[in-house]
Residue, then its C-alpha position, 0 to 999 in steps of 0.5 A: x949200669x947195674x947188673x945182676x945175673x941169676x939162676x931162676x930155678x923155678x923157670x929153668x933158667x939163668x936171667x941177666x937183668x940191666x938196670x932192673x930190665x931183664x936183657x937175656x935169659x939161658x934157658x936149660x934142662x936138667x935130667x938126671x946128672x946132666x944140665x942142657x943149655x937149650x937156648x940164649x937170648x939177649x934182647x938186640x938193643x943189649x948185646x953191647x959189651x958182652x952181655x951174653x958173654x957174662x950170662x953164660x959164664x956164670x951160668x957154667x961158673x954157677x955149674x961148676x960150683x954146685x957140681x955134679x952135673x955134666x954140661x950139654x951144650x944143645x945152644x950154639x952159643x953156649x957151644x961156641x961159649x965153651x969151645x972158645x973158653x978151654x978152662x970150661x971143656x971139663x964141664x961138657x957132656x958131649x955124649 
């Protein structure tokens, strides 16, 4: 299965697209020095092995290296995401 991740800045959002087919999306907002994630959504049939999981690590890891912006985690699953992986803390913008 092949898997390719990327950032659509045209639609502010992140895709993660199997075999071609978009799967899920992280949509956010940016404003200023911040990024806020707003809403993920994977298609139910595709949740299967962590696919949610690889959109949104990348998504931050894409963060991380274009630095600059502070992370607002308005989704839940981004803020579970991020509460349960300690190396991204340094991203969040909790304010």
């Amino acid at each position: 299965m092949s898997t390719e991740i990327r950032n659509e800045h045209r639609q502010s959002r992140y895709t993660i697209t199997l075999d071609g087919e978009v799967a899920g999306f992280a949509d956010y907002l940016v404003d200023g020095s911040t990024i806020t994630f707003v809403r993920t959504e994977v298609d139910p049939t595709k949740r299967k092995g962590g696919v949610a999981g690889r959109l949104v690590q990348y998504a931050l890891d894409d963060v991380r290296t274009s630095g600059g912006l502070a992370v607002v985690p308005k989704c839940s699953f981004v803020a579970h995401f991020i509460d349960t992986h300690p190396d991204y803390q340094e991203l969040v913008d909790r304010g």
